[in-house]
Backbone as a chain_set.jsonl record, in Angstrom:
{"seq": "XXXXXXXXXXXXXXXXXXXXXXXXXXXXXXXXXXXXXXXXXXXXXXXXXXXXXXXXXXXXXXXXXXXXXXXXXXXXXXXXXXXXXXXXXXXXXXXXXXXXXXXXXXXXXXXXXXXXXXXXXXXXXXXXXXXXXXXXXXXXXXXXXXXXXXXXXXXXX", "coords": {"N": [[-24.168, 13.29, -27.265], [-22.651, 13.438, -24.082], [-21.089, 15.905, -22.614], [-18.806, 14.974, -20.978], [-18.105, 12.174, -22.344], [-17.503, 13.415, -24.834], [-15.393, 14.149, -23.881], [-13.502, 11.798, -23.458], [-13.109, 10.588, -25.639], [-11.008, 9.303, -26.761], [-7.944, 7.676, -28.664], [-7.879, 6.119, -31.854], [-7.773, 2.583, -32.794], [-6.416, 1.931, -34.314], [-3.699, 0.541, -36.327], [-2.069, 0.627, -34.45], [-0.551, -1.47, -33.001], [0.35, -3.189, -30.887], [-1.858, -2.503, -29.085], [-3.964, -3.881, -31.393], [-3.134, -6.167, -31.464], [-3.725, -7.233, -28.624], [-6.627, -6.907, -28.761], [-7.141, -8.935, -30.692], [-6.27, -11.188, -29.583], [-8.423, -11.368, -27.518], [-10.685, -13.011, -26.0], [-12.928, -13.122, -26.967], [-13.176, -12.649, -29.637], [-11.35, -13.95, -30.802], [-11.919, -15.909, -32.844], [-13.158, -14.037, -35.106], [-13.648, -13.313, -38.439], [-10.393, -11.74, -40.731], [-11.685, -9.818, -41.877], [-13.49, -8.795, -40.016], [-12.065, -8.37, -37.742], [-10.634, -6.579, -38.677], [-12.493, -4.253, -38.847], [-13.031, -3.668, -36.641], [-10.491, -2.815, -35.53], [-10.355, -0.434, -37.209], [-12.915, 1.06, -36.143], [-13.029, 1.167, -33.348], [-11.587, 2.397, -29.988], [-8.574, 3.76, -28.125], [-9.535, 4.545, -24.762], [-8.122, 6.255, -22.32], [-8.535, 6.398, -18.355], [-7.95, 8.419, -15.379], [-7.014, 7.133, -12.268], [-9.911, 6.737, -9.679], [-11.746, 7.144, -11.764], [-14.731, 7.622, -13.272], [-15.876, 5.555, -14.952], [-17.97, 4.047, -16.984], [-21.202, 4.838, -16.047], [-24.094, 3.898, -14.022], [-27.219, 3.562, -15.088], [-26.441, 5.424, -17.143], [-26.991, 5.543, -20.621], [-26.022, 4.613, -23.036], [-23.942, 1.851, -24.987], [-22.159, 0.775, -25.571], [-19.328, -1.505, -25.504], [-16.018, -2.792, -23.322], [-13.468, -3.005, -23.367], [-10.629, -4.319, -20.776], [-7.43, -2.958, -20.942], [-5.509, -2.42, -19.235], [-4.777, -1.623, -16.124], [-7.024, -1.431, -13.472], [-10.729, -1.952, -12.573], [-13.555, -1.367, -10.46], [-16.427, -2.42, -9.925], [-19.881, -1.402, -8.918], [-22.875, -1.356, -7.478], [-26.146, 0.779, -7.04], [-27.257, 0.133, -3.853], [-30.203, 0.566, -2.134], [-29.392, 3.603, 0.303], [-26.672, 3.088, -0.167], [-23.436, 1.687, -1.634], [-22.998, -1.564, -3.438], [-20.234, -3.477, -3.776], [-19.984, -5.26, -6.706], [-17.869, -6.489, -8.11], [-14.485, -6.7, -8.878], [-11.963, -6.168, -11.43], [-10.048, -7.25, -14.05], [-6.728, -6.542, -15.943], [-7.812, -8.189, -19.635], [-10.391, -8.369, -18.925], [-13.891, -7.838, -20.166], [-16.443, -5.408, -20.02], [-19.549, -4.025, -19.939], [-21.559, -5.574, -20.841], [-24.168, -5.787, -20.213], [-25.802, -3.969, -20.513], [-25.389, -4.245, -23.287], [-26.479, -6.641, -24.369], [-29.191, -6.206, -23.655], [-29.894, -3.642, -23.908], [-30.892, -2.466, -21.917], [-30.424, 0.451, -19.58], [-27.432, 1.2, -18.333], [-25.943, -0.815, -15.585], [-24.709, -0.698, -13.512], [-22.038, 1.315, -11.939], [-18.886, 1.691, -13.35], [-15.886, 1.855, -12.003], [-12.468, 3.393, -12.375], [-9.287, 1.449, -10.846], [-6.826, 2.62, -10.615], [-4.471, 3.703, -12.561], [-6.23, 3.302, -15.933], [-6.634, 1.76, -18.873], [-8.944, 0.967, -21.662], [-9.918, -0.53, -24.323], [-12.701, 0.544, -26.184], [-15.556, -0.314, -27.448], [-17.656, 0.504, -30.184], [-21.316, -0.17, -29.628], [-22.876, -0.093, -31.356], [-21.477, -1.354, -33.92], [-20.822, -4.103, -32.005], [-23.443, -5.176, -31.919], [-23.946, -5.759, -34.022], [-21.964, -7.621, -34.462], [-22.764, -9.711, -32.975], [-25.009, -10.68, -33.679], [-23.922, -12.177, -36.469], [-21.889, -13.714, -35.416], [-22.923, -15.652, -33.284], [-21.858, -16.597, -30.904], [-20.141, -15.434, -29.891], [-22.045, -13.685, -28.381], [-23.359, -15.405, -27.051], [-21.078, -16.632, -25.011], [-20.638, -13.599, -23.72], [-23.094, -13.94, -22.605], [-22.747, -15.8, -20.63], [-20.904, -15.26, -19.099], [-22.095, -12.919, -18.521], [-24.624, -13.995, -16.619], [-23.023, -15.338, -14.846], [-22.042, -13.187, -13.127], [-24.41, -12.154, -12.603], [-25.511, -14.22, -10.967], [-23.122, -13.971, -9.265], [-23.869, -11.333, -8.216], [-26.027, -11.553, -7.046], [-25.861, -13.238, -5.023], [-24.089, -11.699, -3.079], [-25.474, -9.543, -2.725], [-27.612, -11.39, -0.575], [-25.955, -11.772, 1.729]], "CA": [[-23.007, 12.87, -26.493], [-22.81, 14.142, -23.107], [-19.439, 16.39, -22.249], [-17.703, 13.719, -20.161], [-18.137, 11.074, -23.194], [-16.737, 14.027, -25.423], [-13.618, 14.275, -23.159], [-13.439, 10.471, -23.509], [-13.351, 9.879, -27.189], [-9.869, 8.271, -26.867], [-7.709, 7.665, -29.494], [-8.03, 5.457, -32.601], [-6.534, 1.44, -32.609], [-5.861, 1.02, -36.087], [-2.214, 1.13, -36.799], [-1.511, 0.395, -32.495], [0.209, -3.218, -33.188], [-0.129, -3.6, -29.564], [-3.669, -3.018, -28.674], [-4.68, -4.285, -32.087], [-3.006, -7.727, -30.541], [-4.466, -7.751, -27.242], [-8.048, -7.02, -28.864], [-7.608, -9.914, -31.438], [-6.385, -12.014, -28.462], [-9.461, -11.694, -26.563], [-11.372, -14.371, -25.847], [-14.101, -12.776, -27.542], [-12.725, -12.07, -30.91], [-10.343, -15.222, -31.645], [-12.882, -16.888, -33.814], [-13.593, -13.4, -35.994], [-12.971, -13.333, -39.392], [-9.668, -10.881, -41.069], [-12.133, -8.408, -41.877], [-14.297, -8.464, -39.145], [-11.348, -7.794, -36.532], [-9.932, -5.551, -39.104], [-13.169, -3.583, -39.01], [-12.946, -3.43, -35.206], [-9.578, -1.806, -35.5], [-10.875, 0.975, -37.675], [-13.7, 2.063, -34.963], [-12.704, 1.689, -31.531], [-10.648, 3.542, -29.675], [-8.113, 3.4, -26.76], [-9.671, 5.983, -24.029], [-7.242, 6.237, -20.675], [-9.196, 7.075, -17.704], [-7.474, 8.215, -13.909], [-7.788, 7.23, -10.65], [-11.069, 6.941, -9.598], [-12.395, 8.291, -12.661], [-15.889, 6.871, -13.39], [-15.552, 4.494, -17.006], [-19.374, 3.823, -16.849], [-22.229, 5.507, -15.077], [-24.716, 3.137, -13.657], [-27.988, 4.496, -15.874], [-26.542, 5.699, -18.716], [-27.939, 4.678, -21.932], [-25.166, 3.838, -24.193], [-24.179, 0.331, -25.151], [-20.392, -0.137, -25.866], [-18.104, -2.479, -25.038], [-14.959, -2.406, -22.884], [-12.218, -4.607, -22.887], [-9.835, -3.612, -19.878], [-6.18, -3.357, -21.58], [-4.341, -1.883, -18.459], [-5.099, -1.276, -15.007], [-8.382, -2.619, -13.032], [-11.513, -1.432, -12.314], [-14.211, -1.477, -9.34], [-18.154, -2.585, -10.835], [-20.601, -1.209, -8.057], [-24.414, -0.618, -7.929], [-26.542, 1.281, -5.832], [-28.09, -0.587, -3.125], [-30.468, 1.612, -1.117], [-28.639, 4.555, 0.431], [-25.309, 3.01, -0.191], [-23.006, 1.072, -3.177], [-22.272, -2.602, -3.305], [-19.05, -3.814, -4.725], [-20.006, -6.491, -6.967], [-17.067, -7.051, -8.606], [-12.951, -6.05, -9.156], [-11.929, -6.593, -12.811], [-8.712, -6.534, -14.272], [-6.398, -6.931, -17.63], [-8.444, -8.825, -19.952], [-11.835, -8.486, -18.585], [-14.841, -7.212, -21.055], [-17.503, -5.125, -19.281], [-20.39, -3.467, -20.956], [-22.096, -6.343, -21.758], [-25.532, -6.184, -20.116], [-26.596, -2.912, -22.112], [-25.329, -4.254, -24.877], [-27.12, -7.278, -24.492], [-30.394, -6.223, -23.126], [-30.593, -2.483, -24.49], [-31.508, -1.419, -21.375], [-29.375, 1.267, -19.033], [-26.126, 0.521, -17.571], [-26.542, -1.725, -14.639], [-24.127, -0.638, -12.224], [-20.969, 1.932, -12.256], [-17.39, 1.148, -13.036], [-15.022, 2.849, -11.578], [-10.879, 3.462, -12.278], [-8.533, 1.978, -9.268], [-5.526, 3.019, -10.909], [-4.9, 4.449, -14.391], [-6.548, 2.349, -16.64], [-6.473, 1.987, -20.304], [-9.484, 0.539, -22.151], [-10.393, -0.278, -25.511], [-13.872, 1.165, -26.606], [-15.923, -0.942, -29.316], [-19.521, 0.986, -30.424], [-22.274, -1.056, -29.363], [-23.553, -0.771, -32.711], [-20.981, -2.387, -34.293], [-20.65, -5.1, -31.657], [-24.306, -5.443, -32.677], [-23.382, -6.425, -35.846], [-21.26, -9.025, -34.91], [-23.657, -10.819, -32.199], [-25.58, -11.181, -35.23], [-23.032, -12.94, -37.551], [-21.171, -14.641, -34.714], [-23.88, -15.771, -32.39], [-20.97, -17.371, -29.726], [-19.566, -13.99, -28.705], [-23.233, -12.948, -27.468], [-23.442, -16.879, -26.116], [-20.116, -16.393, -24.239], [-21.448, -12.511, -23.067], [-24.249, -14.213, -21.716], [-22.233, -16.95, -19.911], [-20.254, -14.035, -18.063], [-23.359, -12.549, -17.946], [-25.302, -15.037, -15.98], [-22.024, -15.644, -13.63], [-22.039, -12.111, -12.92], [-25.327, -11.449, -11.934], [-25.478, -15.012, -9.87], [-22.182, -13.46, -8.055], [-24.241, -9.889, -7.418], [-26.904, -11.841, -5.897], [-25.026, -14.029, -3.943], [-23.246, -10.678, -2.482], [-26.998, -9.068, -1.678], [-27.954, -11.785, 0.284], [-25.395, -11.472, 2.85]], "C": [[-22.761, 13.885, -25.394], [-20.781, 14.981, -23.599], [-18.585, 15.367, -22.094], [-17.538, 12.963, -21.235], [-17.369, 11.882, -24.262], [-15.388, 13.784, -24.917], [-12.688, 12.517, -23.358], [-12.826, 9.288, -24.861], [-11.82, 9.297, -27.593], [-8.889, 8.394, -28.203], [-7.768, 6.147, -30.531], [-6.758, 4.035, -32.537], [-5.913, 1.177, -33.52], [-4.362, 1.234, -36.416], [-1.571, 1.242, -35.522], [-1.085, -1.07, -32.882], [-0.502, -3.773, -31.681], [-0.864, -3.859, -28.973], [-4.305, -3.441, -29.893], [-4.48, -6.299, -31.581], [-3.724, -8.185, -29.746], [-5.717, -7.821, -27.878], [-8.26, -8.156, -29.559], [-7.323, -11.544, -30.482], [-7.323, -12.231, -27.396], [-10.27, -12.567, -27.255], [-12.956, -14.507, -26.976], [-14.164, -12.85, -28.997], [-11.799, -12.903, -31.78], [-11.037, -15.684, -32.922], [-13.323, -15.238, -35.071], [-12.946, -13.313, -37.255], [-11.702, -11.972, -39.853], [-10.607, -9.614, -40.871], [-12.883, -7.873, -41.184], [-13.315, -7.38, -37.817], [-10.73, -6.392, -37.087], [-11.175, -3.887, -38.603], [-13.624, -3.082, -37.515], [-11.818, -2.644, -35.037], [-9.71, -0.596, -35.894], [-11.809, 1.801, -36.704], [-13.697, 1.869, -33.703], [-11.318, 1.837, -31.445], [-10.177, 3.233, -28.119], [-8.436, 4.84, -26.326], [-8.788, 5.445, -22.178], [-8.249, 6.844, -19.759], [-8.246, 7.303, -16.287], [-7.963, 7.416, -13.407], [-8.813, 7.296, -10.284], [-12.089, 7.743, -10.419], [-13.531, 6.98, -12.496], [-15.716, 6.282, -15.142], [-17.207, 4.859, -17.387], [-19.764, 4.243, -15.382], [-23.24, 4.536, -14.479], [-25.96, 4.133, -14.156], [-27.834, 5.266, -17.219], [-26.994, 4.871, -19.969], [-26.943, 4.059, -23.068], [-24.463, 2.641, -23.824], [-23.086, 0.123, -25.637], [-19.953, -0.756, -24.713], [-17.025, -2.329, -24.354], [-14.374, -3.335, -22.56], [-10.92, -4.057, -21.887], [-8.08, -4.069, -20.257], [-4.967, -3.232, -20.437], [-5.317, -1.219, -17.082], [-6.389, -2.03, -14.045], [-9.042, -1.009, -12.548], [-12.396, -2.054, -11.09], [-15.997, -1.537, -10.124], [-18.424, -2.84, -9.3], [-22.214, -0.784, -8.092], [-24.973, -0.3, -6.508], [-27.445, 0.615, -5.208], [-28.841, 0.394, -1.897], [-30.08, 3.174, -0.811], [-27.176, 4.463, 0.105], [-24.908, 1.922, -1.899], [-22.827, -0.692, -2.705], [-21.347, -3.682, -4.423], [-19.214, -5.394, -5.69], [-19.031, -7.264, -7.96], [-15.538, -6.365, -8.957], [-12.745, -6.773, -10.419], [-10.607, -5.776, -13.041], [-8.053, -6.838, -15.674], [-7.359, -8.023, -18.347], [-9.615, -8.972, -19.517], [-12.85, -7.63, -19.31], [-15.972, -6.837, -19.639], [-18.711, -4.2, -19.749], [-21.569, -4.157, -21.346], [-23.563, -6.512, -21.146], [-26.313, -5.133, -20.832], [-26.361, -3.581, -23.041], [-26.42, -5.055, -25.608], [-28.508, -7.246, -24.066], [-30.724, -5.225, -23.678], [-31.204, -1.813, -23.752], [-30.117, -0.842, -20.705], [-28.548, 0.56, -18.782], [-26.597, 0.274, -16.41], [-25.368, -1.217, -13.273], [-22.962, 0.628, -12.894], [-19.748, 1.261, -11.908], [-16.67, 2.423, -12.962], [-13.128, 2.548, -11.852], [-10.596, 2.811, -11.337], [-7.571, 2.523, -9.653], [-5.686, 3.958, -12.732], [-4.981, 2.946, -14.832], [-6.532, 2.81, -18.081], [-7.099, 0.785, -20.93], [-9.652, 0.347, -23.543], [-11.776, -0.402, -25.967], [-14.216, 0.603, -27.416], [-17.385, -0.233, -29.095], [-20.139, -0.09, -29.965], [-23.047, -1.284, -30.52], [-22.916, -1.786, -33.759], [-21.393, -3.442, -33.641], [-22.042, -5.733, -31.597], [-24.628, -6.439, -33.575], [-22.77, -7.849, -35.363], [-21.8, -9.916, -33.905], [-24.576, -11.497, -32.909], [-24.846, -11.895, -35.953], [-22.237, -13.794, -36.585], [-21.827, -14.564, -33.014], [-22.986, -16.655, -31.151], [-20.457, -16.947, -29.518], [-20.615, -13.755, -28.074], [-23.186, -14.445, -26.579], [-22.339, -16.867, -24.726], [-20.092, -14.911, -23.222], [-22.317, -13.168, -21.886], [-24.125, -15.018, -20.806], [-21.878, -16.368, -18.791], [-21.096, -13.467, -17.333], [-24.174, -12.669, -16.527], [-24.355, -15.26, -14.435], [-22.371, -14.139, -12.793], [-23.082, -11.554, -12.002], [-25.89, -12.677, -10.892], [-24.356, -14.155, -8.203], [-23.297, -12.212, -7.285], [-25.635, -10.548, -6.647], [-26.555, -12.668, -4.919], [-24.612, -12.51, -3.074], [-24.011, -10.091, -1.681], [-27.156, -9.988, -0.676], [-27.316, -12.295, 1.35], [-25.162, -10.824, 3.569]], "O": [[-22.663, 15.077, -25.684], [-19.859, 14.727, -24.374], [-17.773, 14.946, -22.917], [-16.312, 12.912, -21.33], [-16.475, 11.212, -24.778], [-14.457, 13.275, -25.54], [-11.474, 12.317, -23.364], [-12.43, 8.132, -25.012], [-11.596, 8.888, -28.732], [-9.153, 9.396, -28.868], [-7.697, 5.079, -29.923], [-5.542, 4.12, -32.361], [-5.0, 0.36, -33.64], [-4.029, 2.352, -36.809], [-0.547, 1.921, -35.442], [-2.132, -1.704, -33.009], [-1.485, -4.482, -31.468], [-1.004, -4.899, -28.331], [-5.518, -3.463, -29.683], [-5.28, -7.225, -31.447], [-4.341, -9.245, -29.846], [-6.215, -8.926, -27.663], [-9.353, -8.688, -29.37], [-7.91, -12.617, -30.622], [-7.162, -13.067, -26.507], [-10.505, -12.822, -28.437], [-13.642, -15.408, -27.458], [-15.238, -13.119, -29.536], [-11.51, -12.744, -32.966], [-10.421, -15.742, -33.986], [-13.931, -15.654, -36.057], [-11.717, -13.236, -37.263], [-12.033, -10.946, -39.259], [-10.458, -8.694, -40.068], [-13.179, -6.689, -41.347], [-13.589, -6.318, -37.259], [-10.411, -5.413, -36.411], [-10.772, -2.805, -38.177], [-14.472, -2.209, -37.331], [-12.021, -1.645, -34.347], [-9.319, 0.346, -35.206], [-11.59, 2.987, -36.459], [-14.459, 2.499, -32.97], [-10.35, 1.624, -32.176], [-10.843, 2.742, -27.207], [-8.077, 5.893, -26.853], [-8.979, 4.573, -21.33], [-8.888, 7.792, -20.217], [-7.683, 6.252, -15.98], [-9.029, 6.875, -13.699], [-9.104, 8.458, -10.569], [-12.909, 8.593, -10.074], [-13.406, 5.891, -11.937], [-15.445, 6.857, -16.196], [-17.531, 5.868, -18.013], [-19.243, 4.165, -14.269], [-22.278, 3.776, -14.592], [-25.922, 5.315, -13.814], [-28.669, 5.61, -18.055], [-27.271, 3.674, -20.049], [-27.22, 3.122, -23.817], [-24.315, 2.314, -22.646], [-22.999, -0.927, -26.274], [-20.11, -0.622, -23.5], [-16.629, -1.243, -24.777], [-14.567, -4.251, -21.76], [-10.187, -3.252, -22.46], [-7.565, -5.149, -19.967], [-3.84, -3.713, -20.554], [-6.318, -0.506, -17.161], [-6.511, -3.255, -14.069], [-8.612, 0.121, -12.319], [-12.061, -3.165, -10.681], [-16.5, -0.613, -10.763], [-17.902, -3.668, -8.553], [-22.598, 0.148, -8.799], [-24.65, -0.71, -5.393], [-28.5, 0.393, -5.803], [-28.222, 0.867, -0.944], [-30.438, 4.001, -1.65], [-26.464, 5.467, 0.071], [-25.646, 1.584, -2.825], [-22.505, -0.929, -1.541], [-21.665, -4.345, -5.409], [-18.64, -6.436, -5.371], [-19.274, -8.348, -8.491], [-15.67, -5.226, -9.404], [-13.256, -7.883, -10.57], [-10.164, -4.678, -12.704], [-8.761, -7.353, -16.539], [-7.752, -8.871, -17.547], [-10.02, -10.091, -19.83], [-12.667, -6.443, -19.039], [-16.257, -7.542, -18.671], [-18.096, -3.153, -19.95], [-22.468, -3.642, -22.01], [-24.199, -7.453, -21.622], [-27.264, -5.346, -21.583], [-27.261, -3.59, -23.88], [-27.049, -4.789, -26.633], [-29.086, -8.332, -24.106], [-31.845, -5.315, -24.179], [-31.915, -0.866, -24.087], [-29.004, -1.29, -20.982], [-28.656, -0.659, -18.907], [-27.56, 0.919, -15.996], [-25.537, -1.605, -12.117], [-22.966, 0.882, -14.099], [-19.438, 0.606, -10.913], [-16.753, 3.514, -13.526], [-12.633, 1.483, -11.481], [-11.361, 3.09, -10.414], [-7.198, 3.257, -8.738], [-6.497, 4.461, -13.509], [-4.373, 1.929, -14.5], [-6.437, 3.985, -18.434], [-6.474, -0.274, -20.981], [-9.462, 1.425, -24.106], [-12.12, -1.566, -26.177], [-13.521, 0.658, -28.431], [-18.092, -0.369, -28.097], [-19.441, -1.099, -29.877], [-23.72, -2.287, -30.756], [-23.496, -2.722, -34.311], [-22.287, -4.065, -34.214], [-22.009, -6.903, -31.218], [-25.291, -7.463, -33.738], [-23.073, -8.947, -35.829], [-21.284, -11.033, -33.918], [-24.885, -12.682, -32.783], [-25.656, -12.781, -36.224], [-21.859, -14.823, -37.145], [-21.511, -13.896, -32.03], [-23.674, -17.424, -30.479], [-19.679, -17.485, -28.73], [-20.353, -13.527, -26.893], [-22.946, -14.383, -25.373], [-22.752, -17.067, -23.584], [-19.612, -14.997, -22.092], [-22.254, -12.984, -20.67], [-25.073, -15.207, -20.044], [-22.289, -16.692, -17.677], [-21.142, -13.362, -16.108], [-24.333, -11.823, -15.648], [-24.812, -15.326, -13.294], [-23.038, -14.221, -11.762], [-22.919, -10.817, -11.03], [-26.661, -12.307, -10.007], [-24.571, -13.925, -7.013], [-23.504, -12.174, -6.072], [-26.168, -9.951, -5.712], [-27.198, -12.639, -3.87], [-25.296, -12.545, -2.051], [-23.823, -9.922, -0.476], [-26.828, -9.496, 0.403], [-27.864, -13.186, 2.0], [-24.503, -11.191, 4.542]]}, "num_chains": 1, "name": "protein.A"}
């Protein structure tokens, strides 16, 4: 675990009413069973980031999840010498999901605009449950697919 990801390690949801709500209210997670969501409360974690802090690196290797609880973010990748903005994301928006789902690097960097406040799920867990509930990875891959239609639509202008 690099430094920065140390500084990061957030605090625990379990026993947060609030963000244990919003996480069982995502779109993602309605359909999971008691003990599945319960078992999502026990290991992720709300991490706050500033102002233009960086969330995700574009290249890093790890494979969690991020569900955006508060604030918005900026998803950019490097094109050439320069960045291109392929997307603004805000309350309720999951982002994470092409490592998770592919296993390879992170695909672009997200960036803070404001203070934000995420909630963190392992990638190994959420692993686990693309496996046992094969219509969260289906719905990933839907976003997915939109996602990387939009970032090529964006290149070729």
């Amino acid at each position: 675990m690099t430094a920065e990801r140390e500084n990061q390690a957030g605090e625990p949801i379990s026993g947060n009413m609030a963000v244990c709500a919003f996480v069982s209210g995502s779109i993602l997670f309605k359909k999971l069973s008691p003990e599945d969501i319960d078992a999502i409360y026990q290991k992720a974690r709300l991490v706050c980031y500033a102002k233009n802090e960086v969330v995700i690196r574009e290249g890093d290797t790890e494979r969690d999840l991020y569900l955006l609880m508060k604030g918005n973010v900026k998803v950019e990748t490097a094109i050439g010498d320069g960045e291109m903005v392929l997307a603004q994301l805000a309350r309720g928006a999951f982002f994470g999901e092409v490592a998770l789902l592919t296993g390879q690097p992170r695909t672009a960097t997200v960036t803070a605009q404001d203070e934000v406040q995420a909630v963190v799920i392992d990638g190994d867990q959420m692993a686990e449950f693309l496996t046992r509930y094969p219509k969260i990875g289906k719905l990933m891959r839907t976003v997915m697919e939109g996602r990387v239609r939009s970032a090529i639509e964006k290149a070729q202008e």
